[in-house]
DSSP file (Angstrom, degrees, kcal/mol; ACC not computed):
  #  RESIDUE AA STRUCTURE BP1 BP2  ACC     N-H-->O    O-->H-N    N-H-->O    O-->H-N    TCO  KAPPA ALPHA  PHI   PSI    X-CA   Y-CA   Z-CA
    1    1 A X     >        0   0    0      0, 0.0     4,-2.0     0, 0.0     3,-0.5   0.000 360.0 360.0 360.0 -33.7   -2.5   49.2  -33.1
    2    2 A X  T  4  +     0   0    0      1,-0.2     0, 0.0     2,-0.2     0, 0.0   0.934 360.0  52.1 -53.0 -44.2   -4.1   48.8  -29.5
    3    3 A X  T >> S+     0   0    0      1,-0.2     3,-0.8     2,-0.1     4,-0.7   0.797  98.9  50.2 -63.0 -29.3   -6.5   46.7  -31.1
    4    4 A X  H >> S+     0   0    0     -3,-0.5     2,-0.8     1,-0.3     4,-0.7   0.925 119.0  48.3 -83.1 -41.2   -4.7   44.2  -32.9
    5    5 A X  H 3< S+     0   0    0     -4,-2.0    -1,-0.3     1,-0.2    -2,-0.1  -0.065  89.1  90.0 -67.7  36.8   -2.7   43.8  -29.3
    6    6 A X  H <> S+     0   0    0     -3,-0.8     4,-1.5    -2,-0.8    -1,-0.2   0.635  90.1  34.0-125.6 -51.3   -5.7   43.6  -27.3
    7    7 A X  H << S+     0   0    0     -4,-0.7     5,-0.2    -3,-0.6     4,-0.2   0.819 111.0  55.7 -89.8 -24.7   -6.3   40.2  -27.3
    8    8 A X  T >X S+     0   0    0     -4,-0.7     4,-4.0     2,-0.2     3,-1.3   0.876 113.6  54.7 -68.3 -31.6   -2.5   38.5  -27.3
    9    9 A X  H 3> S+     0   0    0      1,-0.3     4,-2.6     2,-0.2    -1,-0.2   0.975 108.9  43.3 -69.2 -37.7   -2.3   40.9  -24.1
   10   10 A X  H 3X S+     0   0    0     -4,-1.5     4,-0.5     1,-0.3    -1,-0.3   0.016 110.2  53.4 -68.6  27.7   -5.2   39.5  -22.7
   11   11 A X  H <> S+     0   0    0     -3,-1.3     4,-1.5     2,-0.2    -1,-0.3   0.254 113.0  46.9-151.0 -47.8   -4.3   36.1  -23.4
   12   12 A X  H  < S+     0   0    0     -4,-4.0     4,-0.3    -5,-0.2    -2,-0.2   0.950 111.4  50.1 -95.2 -18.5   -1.2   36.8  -21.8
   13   13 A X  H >< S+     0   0    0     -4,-2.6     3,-2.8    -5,-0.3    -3,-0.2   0.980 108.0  52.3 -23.0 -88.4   -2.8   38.3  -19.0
   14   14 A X  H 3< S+     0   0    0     -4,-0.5    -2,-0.2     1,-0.3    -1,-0.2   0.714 111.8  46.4 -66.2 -39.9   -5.0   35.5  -18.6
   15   15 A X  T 3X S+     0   0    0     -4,-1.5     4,-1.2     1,-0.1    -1,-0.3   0.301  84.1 170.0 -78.7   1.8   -2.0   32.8  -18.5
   16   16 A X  T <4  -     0   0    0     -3,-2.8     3,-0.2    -4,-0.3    -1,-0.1   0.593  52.3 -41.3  14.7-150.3    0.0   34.8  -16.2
   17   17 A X  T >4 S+     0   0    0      1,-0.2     3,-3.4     2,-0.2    -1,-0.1   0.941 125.3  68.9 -69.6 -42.7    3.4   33.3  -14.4
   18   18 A X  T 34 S+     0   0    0      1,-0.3    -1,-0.2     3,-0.0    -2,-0.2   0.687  98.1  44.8 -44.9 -53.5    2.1   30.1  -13.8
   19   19 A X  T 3< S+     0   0    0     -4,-1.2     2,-0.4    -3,-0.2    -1,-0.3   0.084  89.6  91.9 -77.1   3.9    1.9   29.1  -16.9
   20   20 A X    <   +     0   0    0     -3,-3.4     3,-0.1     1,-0.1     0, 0.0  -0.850  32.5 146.5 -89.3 135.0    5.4   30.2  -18.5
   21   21 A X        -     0   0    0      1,-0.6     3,-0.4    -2,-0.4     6,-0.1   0.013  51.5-128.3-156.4  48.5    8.1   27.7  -18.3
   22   22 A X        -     0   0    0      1,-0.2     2,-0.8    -3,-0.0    -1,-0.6  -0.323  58.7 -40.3  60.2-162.8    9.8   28.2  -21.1
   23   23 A X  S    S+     0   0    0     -3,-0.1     2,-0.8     4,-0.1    -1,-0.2  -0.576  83.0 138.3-102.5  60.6   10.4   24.9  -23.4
   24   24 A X     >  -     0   0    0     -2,-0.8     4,-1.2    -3,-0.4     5,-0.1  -0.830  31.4-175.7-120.8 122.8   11.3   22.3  -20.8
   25   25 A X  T  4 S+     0   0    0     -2,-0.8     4,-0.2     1,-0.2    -1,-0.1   0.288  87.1  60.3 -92.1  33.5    9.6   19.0  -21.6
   26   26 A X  T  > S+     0   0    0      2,-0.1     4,-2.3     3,-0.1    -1,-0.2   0.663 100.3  49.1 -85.1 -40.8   10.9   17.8  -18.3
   27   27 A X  T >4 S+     0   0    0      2,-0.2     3,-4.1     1,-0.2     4,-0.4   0.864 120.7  44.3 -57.3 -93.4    9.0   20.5  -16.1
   28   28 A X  T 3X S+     0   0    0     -4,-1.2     4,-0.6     1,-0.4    -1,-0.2   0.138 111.4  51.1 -80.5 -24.0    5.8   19.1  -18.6
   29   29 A X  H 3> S+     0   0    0     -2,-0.3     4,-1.6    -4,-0.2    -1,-0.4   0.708 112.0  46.2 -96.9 -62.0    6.9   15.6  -18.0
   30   30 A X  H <X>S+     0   0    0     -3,-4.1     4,-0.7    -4,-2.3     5,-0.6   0.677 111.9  51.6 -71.1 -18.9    6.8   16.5  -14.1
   31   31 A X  H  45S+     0   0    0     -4,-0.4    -2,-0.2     3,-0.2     4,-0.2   0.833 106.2  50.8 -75.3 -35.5    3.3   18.2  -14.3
   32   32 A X  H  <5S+     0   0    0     -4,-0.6    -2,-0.2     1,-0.1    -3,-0.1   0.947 122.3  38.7 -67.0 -54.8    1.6   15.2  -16.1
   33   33 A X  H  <5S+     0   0    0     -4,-1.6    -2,-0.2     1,-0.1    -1,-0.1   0.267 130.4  20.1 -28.7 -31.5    3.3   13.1  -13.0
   34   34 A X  T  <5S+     0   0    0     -4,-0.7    34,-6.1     1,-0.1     2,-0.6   0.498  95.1  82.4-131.2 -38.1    2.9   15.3  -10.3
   35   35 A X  B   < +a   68   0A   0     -5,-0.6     2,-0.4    32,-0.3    34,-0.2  -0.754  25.8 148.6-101.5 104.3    0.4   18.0  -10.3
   36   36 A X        -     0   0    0     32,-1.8     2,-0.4    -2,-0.6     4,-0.1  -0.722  25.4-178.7-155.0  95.2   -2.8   17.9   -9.7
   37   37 A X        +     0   0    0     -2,-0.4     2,-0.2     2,-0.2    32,-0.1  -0.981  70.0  32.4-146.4 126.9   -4.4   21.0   -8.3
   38   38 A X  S    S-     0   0    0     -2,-0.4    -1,-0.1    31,-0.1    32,-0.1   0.650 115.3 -96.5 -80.8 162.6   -7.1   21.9   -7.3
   39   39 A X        -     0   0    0     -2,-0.2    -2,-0.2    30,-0.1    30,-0.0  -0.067  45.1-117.0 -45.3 117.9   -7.5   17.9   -6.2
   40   40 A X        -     0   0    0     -4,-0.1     2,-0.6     1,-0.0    -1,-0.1  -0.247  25.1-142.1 -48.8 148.0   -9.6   15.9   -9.4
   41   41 A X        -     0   0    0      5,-0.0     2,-0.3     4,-0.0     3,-0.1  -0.937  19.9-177.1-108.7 111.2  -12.9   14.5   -8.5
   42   42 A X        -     0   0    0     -2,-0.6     4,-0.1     2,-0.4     7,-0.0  -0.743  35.8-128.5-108.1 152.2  -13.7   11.6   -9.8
   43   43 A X  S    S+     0   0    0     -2,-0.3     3,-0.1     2,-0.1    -1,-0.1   0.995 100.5  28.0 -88.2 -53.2  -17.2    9.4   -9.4
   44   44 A X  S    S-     0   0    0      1,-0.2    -2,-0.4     2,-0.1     5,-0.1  -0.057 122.0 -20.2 -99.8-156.0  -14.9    6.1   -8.4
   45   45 A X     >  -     0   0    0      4,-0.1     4,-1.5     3,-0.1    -1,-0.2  -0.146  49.3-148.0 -70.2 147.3  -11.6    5.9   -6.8
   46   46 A X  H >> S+     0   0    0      1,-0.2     3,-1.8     2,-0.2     4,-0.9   0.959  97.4  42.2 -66.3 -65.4   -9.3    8.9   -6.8
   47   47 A X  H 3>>S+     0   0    0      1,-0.3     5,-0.7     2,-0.2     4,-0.6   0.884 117.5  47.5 -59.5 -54.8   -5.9    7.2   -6.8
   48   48 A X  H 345S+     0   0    0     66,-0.2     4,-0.7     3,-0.1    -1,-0.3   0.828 111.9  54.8 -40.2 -35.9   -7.1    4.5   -9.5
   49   49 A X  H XX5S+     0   0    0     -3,-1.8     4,-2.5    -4,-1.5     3,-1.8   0.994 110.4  44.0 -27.6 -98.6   -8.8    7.6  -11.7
   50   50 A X  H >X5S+     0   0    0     -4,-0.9     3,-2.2     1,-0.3     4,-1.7   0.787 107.5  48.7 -24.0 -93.9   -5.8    9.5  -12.0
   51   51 A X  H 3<>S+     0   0    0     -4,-0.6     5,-1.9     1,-0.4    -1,-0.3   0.608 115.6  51.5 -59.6 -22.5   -2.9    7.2  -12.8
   52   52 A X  H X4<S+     0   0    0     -3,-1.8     3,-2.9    -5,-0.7    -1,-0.4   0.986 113.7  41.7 -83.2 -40.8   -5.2    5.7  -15.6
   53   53 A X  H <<5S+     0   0    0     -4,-2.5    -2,-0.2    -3,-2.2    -1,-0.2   0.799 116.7  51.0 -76.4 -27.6   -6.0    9.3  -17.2
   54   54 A X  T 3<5S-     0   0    0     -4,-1.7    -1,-0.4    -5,-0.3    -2,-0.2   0.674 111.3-119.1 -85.5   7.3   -2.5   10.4  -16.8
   55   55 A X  T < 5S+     0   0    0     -3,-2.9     3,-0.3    -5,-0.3    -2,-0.2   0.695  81.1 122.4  90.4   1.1   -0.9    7.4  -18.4
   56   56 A X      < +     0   0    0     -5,-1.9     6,-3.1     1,-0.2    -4,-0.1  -0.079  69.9  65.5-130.1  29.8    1.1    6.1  -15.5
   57   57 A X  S    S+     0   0    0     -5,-0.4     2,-0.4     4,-0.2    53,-0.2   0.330  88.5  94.5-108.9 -13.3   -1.3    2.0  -16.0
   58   58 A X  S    S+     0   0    0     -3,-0.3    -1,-0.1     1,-0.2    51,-0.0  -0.902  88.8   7.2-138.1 151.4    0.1    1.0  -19.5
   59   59 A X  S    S-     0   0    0     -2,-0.4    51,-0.3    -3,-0.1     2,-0.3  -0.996 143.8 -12.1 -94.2  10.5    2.0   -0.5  -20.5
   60   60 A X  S    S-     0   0    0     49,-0.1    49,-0.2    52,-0.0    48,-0.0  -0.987  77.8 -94.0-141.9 167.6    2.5   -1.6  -16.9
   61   61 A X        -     0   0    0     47,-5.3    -4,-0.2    -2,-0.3     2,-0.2  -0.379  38.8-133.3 -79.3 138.5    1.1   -0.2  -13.5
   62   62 A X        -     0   0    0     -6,-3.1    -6,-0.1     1,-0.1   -11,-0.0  -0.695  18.7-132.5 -86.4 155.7    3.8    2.3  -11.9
   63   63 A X  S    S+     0   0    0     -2,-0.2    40,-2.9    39,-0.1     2,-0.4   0.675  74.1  12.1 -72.4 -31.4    4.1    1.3   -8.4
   64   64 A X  E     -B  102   0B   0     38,-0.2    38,-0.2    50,-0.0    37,-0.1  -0.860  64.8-174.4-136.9-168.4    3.9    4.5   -6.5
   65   65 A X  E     -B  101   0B   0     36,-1.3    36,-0.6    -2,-0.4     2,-0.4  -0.287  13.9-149.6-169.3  88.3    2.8    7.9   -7.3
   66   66 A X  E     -B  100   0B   0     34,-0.2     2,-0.5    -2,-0.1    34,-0.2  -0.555   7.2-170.4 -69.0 110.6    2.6   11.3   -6.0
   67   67 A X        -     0   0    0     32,-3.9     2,-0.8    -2,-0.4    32,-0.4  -0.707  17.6-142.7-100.2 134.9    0.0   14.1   -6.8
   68   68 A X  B     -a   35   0A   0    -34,-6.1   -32,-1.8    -2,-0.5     2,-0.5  -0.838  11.2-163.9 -98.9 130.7    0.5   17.6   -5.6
   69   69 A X        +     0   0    0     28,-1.1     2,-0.2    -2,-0.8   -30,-0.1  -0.265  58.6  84.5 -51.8  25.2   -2.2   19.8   -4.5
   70   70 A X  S    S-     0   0    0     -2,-0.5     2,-0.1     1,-0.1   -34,-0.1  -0.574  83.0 -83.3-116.8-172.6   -0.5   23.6   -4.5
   71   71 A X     >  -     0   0    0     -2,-0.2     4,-2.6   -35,-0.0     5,-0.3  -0.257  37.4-107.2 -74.4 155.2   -0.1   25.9   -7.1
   72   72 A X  H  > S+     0   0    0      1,-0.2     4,-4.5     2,-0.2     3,-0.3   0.973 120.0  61.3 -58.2 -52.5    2.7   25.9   -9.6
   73   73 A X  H  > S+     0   0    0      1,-0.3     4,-1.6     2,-0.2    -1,-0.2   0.806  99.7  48.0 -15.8 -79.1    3.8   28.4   -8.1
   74   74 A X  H  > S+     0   0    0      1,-0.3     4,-0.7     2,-0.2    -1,-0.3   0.700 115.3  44.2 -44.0 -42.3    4.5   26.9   -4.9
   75   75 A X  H >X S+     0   0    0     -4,-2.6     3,-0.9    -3,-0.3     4,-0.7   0.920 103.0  62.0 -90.7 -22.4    6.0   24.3   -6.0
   76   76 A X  H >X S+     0   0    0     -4,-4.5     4,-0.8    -5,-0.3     3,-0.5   0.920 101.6  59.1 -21.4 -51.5    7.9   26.1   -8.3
   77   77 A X  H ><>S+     0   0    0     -4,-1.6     5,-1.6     1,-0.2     3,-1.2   0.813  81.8  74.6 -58.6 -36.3    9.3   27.8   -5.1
   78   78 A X  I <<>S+     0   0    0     -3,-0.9     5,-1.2    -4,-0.7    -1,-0.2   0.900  92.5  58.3  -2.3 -74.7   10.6   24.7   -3.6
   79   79 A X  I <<5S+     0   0    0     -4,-0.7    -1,-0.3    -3,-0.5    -2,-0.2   0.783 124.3  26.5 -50.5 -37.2   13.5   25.3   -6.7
   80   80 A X  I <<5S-     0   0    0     -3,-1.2    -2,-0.1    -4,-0.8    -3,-0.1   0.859 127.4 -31.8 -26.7-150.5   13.8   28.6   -4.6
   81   81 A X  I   5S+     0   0    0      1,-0.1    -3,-0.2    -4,-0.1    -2,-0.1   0.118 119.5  66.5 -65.2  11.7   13.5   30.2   -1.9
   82   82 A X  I   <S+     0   0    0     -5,-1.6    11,-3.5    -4,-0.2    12,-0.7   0.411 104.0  57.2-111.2 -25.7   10.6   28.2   -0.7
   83   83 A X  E   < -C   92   0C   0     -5,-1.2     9,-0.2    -6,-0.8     2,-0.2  -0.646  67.4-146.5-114.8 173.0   12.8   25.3   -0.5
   84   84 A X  E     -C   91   0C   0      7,-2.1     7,-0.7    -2,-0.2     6,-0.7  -0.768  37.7 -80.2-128.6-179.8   16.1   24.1    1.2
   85   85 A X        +     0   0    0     -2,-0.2     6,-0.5     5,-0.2    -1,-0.1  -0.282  47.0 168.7 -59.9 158.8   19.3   21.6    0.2
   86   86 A X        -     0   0    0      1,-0.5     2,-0.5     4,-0.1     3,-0.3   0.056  63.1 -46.0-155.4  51.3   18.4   18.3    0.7
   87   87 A X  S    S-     0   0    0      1,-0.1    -1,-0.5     4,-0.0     3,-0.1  -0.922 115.0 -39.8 122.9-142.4   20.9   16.0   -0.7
   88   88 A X  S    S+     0   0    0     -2,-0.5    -1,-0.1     1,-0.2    -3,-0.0   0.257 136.8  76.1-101.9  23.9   21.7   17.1   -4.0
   89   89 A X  S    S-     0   0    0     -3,-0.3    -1,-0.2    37,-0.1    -4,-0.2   0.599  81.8-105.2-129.3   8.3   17.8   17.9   -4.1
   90   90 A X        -     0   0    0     -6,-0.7    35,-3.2    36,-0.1     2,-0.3   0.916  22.5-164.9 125.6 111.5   15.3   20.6   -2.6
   91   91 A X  E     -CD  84 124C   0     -7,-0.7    -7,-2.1    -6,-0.5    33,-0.2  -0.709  23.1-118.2-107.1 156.5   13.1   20.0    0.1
   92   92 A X  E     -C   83   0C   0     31,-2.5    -9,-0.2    -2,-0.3    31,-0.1  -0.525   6.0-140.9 -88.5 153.1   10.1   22.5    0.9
   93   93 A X  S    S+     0   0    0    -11,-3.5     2,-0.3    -2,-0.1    -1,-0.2   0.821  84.2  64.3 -51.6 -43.9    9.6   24.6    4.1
   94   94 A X  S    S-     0   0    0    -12,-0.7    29,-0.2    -3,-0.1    27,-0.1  -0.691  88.2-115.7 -84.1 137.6    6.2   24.0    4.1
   95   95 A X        -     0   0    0     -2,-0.3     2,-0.3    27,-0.1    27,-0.1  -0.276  36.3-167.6 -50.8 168.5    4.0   21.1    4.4
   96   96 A X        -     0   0    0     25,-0.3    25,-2.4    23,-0.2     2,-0.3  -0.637  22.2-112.2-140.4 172.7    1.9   20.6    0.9
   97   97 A X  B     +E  120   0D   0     -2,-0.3   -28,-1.1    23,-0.3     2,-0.2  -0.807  46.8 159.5 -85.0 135.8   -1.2   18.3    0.4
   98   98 A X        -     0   0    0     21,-1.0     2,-0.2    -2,-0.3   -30,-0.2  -0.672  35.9-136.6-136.6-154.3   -0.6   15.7   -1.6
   99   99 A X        -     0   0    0    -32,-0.4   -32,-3.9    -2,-0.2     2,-0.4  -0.981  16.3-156.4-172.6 120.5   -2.1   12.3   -2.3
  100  100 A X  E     -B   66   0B   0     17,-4.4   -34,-0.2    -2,-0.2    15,-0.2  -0.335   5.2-154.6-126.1  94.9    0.2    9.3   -2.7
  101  101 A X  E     -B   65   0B   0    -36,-0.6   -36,-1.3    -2,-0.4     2,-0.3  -0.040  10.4-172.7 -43.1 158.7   -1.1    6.2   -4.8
  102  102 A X  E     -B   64   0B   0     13,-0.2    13,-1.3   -38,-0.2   -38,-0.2  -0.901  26.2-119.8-155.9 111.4    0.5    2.8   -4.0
  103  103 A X  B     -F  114   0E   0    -40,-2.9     2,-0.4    -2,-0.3    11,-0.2  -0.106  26.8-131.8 -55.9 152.5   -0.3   -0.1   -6.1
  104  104 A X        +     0   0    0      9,-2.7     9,-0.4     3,-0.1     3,-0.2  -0.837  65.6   1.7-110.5 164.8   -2.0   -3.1   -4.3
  105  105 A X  S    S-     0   0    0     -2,-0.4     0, 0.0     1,-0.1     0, 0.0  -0.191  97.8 -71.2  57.5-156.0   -0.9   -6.8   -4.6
  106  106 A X  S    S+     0   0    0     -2,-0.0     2,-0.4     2,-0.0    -1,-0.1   0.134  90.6 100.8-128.6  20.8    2.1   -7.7   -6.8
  107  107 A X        -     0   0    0     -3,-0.2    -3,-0.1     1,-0.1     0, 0.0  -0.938  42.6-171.9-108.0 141.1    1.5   -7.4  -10.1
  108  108 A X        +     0   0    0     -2,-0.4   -47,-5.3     2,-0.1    -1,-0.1   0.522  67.4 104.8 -90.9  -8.3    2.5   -4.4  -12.2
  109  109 A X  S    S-     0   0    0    -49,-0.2     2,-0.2     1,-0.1   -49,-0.1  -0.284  78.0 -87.7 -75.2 141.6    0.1   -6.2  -15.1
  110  110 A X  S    S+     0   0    0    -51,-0.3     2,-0.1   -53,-0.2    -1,-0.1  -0.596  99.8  87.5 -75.0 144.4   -3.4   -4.0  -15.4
  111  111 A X  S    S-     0   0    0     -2,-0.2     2,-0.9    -3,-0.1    -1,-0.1  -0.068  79.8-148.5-106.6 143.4   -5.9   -3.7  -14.3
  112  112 A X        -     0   0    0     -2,-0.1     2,-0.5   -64,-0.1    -2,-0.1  -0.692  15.1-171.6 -85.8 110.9   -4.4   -1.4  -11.6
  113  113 A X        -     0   0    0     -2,-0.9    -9,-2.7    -9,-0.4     2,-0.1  -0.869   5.1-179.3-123.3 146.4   -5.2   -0.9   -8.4
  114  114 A X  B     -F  103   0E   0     -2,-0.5     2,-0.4   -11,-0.2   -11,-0.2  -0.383  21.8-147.6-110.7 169.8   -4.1    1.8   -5.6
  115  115 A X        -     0   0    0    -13,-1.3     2,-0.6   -15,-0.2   -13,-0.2  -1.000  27.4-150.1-102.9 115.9   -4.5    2.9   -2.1
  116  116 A X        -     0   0    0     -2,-0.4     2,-0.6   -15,-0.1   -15,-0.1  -0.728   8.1-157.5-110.3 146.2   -4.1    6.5   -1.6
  117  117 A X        -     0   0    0     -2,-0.6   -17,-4.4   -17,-0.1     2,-0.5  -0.971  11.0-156.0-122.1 120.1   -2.9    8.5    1.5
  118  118 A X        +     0   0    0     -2,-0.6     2,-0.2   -19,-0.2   -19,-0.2  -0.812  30.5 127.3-125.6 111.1   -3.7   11.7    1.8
  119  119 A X        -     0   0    0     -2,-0.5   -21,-1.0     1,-0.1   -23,-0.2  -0.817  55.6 -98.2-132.7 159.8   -1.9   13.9    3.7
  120  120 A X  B     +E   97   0D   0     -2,-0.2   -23,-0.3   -23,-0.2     2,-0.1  -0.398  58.4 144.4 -54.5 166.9    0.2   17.2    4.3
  121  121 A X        -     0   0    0    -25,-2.4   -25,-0.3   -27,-0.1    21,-0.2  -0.611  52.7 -78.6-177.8 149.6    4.0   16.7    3.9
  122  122 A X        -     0   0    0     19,-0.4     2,-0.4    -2,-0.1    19,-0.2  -0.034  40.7-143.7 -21.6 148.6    7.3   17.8    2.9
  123  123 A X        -     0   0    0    -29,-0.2   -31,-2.5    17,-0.1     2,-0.3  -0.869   6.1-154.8-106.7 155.2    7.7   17.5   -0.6
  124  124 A X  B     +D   91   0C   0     -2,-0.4    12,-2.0   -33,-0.2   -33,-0.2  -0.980  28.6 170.7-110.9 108.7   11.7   16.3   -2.0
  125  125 A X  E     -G  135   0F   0    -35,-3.2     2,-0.3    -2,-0.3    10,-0.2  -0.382  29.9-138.3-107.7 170.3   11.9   17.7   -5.6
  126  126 A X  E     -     0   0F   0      8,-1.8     7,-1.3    -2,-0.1     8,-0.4  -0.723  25.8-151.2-156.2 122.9   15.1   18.0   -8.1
  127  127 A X  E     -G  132   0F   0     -2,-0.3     2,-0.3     5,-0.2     5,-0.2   0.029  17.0-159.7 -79.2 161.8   15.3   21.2  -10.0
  128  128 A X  E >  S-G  131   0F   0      3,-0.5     3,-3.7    -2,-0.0   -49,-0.1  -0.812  81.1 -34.2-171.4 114.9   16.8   22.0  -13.3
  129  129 A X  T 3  S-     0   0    0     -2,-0.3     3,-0.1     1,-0.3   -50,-0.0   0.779 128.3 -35.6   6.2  79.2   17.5   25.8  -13.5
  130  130 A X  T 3  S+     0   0    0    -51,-0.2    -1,-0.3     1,-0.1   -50,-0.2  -0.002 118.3 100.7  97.4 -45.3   14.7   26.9  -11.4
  131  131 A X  E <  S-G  128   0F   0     -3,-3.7    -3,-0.5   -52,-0.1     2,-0.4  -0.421  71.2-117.8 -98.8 164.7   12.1   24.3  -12.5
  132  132 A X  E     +G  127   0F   0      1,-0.2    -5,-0.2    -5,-0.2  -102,-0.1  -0.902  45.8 150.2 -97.2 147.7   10.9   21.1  -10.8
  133  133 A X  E     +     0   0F   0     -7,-1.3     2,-0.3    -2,-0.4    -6,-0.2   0.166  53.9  52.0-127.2   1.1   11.6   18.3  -12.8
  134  134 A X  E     -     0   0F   0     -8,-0.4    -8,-1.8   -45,-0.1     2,-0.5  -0.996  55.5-161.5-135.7 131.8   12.2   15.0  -10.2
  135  135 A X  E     -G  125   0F   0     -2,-0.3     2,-1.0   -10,-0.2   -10,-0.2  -0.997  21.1-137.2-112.2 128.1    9.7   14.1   -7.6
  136  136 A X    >   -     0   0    0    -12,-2.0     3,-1.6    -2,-0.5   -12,-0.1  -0.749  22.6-178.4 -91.6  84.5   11.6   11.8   -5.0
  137  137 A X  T 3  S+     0   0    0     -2,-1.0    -1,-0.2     1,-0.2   -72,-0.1   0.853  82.2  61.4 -35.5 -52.8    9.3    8.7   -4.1
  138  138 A X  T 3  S+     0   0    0      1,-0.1     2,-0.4     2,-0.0    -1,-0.2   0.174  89.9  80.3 -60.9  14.0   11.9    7.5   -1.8
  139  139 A X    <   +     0   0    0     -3,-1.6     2,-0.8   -15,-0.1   -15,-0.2  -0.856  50.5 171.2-127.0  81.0   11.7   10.5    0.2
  140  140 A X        +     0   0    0     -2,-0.4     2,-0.3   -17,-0.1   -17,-0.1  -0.837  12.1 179.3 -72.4  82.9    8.9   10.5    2.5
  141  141 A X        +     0   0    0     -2,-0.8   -19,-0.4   -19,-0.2     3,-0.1  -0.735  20.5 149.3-115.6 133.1    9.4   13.6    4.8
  142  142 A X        +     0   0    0     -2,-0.3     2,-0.2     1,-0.3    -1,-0.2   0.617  68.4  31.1-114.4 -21.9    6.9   14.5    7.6
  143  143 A X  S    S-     0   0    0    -22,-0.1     2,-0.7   -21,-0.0    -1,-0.3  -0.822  83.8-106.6-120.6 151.0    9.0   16.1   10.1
  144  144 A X        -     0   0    0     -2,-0.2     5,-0.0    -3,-0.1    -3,-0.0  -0.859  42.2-112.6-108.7 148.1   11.8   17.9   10.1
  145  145 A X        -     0   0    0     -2,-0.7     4,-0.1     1,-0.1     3,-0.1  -0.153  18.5-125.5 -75.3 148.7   14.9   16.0   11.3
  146  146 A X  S >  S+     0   0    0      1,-0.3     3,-1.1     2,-0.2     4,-0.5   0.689 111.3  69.5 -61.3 -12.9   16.4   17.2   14.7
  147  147 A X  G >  S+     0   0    0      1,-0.3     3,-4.0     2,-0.2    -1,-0.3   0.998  94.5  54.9 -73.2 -52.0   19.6   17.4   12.7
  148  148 A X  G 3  S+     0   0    0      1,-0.3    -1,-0.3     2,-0.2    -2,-0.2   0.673  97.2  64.0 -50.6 -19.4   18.0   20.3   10.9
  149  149 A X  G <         0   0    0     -3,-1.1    -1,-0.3     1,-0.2    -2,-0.2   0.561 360.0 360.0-104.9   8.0   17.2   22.3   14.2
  150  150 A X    <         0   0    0     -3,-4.0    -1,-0.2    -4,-0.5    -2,-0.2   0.696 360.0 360.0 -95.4 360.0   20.7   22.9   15.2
């Protein structure tokens, strides 16, 4: 019997927590969108790279984008203890790295091309029992507001 389990254990071994989240194509939805750790390399430019390989050029160029640079984990924790309220959304304790494409000019039409900034920063997520499923563009956080330190 050991044997015929021998490999599904190691298989789940090998795929540990990170990689459970249960059936939520919104978490998968947010991974394709968000997550991109450790940072791709790519021979030309990162931001342009990315957003074509993920999908996020056709059928028109999305305007901004954010990749994160943690672990699932980590941002997993956000939905957690890793995070606080922010609105009705969860902001992390920690700075993260991320990378945030930004189309240039004013056309959405391809071919697309970004600018990226890359820097630590707050991340602003929105959770769905436990998991991240919203990354909040409009939420730049670098600091934490004074409000927060009384």
């Amino acid at each position: 019997m050991m044997t015929k389990l021998g490999p599904l254990l190691l298989v789940l071994l090998l795929a540990g927590p990170e990689s459970s989240c249960g059936d939520n194509p919104r978490y998968e939805k947010f991974l394709r969108q968000h997550y991109d750790n450790p940072k791709s390399s790519f021979s030309g430019k990162y931001c342009d790279s990315i957003m074509a390989k993920r999908g996020l050029t056709k059928p028109e160029c999305k305007e901004v984008n954010t990749f994160i640079h943690e672990t699932k984990n980590n941002i997993k924790a956000v939905c957690e203890e890793g995070g606080e309220p922010y609105g009705n959304l969860r902001r992390s304790k920690e700075h993260m790295k991320v990378t945030t494409c930004k189309l240039k000019g004013g056309s959405t039409r391809p071919p697309c091309k970004y600018k990226e900034n890359s820097s630590p920063r707050y991340i602003v997520i929105g959770c769905e029992n436990g998991w991240p499923v919203h990354y909040d563009e409009s939420q730049i956080v670098t600091t934490v507001d004074n409000a927060d330190l009384d």
